[in-house]
C-alpha positions in Angstrom: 0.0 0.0 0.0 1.3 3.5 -0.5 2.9 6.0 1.9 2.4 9.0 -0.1 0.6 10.4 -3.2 1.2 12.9 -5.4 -1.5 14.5 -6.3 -1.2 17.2 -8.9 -1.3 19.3 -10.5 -1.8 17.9 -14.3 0.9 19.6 -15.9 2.5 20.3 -13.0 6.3 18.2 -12.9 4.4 15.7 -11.4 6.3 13.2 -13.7 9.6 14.1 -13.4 9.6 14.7 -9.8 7.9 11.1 -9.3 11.0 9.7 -11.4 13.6 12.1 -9.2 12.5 10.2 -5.6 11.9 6.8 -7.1 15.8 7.0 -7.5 16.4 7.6 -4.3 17.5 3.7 -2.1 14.4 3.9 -0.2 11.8 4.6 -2.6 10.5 1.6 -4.4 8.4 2.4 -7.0 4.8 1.4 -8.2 3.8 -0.5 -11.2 3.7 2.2 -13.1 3.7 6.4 -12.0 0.0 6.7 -12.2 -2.3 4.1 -10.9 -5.9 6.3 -11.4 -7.3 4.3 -9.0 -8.9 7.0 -6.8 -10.5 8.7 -9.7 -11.2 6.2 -12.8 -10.2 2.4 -11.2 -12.1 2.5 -7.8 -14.2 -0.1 -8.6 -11.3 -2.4 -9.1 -11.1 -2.7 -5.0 -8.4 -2.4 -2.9 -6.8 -5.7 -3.3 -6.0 -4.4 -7.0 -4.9 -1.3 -5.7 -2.5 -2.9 -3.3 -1.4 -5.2 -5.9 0.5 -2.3 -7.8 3.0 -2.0 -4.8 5.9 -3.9 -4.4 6.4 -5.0 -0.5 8.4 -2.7 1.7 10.1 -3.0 5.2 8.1 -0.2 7.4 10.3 2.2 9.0 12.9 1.6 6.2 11.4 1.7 2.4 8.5 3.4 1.5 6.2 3.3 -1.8 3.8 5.8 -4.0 2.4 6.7 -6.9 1.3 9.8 -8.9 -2.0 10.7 -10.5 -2.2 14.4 -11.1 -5.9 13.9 -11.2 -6.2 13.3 -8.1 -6.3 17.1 -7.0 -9.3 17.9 -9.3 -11.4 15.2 -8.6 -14.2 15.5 -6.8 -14.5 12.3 -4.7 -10.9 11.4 -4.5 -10.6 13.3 -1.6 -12.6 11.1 0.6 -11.8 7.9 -1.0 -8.2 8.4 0.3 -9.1 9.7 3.8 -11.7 6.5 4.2 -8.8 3.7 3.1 -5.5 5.8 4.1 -5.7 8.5 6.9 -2.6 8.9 7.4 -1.0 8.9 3.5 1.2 12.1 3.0 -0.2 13.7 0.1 2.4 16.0 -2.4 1.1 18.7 -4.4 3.2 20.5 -6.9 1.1 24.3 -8.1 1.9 25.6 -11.6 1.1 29.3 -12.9 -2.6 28.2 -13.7 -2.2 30.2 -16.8 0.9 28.1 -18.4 -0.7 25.1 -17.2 -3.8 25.9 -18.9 -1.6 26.6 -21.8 0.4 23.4 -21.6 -2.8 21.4 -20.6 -4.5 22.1 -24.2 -1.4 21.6 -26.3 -1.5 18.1 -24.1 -5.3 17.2 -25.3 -4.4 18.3 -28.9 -1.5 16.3 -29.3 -3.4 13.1 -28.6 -6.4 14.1 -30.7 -8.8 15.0 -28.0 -8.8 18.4 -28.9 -10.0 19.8 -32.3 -11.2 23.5 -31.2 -8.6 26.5 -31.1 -7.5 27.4 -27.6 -10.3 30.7 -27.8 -13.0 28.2 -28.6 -11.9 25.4 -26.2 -11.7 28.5 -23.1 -14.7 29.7 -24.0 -16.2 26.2 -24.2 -15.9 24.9 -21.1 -18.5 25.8 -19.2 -21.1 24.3 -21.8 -18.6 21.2 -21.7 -18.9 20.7 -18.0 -22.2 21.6 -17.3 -23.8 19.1 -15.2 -21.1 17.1 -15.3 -19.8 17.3 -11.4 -23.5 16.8 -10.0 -23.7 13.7 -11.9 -20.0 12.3 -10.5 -21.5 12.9 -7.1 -24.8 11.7 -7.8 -23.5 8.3 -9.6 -19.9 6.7 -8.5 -19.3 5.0 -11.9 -20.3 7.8 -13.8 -17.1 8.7 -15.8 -17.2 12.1 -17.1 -15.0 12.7 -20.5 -15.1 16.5 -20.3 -14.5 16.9 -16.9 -11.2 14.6 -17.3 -9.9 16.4 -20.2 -11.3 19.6 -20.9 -11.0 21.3 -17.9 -8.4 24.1 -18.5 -9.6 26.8 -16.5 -11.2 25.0 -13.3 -8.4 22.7 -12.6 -6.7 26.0 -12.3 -8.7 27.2 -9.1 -6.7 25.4 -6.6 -8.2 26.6 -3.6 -11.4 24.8 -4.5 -9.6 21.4 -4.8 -7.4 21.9 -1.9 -10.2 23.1 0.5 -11.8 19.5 -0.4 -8.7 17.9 0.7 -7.8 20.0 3.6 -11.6 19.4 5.2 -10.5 15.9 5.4 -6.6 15.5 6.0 -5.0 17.9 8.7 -2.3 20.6 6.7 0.7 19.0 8.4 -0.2 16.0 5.3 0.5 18.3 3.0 3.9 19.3 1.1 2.4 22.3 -1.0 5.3 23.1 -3.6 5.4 25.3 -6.9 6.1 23.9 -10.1 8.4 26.8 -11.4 10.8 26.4 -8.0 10.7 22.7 -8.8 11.7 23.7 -12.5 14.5 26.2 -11.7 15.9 24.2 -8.7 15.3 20.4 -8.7 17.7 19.3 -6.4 16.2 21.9 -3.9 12.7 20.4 -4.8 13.5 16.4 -3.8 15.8 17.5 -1.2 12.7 19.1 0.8 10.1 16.5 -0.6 12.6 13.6 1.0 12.7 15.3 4.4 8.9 15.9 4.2 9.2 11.5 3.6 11.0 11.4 6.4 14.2 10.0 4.1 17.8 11.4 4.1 19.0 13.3 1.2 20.5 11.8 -1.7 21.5 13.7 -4.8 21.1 12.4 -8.5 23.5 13.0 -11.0 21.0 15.1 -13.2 17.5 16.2 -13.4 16.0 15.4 -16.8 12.7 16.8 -17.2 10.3 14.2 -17.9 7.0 14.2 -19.9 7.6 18.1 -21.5 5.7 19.0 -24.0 6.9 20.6 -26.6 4.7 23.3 -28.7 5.3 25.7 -31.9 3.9 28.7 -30.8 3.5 30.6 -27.1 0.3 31.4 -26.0 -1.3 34.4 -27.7 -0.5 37.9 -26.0 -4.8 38.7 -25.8 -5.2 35.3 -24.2 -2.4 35.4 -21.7 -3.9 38.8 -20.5 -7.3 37.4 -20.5 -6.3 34.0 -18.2 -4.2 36.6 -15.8 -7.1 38.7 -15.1 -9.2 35.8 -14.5 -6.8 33.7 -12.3 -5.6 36.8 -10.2 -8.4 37.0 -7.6 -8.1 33.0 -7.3 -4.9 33.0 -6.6 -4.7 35.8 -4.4 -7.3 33.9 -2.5 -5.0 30.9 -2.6 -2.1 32.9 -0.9 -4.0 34.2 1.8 -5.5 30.9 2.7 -2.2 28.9 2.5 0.1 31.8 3.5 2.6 31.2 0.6 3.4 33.3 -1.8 3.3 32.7 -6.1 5.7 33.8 -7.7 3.1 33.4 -10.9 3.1 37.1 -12.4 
């Protein structure tokens, strides 16, 4: 069974720092980086869950996965708290607008994407309408828009994290930014390790894993447009968690 979970943000490094402490001599890693079994497998039961970890010696190994949708979705929160109350949960933030950005060159290079990034913005709200009433009225119901067009609301952390933090005291939490993570990585895993409890170790690089790459930058009309509407989100997100964003 795990002992910690990183759980987002999509787009967020998730992947490469998942890669980073699975290197380290006391981290065994999981079948595979993202088990989804929180959000799209839970039906699968927790024997299959368990199954995806390899065995570890308590007080000396320790085990995880990563499923960056874990953050965003709406009943992962108490599906976790109900089979592991005491799991250390990892959450890397990125600039919502980048990630919103990086998110819909993401769904456009596997060809779930077809509208411009203009039309896909301003389609979201008729995309999800509905959508999270029925996840919390029906457990199986599997929602395609919410999983991948969701470029602006998976950028309102606050939302997500209040969800968690009603359920799992903060001291669970290692809150991290995904541009730190990107400028200093070895600073990153260092404090994620001592968060784990483990010693320090240092890798011989820091390959960033799972980077898309993409032609063009965002447009200068919609960068302004995402700024304006992210800023009074995340200012709320700084006063409730007391750190600040280096985001603008």
């Amino acid at each position: 069974m795990p002992d910690f979970l990183i759980i987002g943000t999509q787009k967020g490094g998730t992947t490469s720092l998942y890669h980073y402490l699975t290197q380290h001599p006391q981290i065994i890693p999981a079948a595979q980086k993202e088990i989804h079994f929180f959000d799209l497998n839970f039906q699968r039961g927790l024997d299959w869950y368990n199954a995806q970890f390899p065995s570890v010696t308590p007080g000396e190994t320790l085990t995880g996965e990563a499923s960056p949708y874990y953050l965003f979705h709406p009943l992962t929160p108490k599906r976790v708290k109900a089979l592991f109350p005491e799991i250390k949960l990892i959450v890397l933030l990125r600039n919502p607008v980048t990630r919103s950005w990086s998110h819909y060159n993401h769904e456009v290079r596997l060809g779930f994407e077809s509208l411009s990034f203009a039309e896909a913005i301003a389609s979201e709200p008729a995309r999800l309408a509905g959508e999270v009433q029925k996840m919390l009225a029906d457990e199986n119901y599997y929602s395609y828009n919410h999983q991948h067009y969701t470029y602006l609301s998976r950028g309102i952390y606050l939302e997500q994290l209040k969800r968690w933090m009603e359920l799992f005291p903060r001291d669970r939490f290692l809150i991290l930014t995904s541009e730190d993570f990107y400028r200093h990585p070895a600073q990153t895993v260092a404090q994620t390790l001592a968060f784990l409890g483990l010693p320090p170790a240092q890798l011989g690089d820091y390959p960033r894993y799972n980077a898309g790459e993409y032609r063009e930058n965002i447009p200068d009309a919609m960068r302004r447009q995402l700024q304006d509407y992210f800023m009074p989100h995340n200012q709320a997100l700084t006063e409730h968690l007391k750190i600040k964003f280096d985001w603008y």
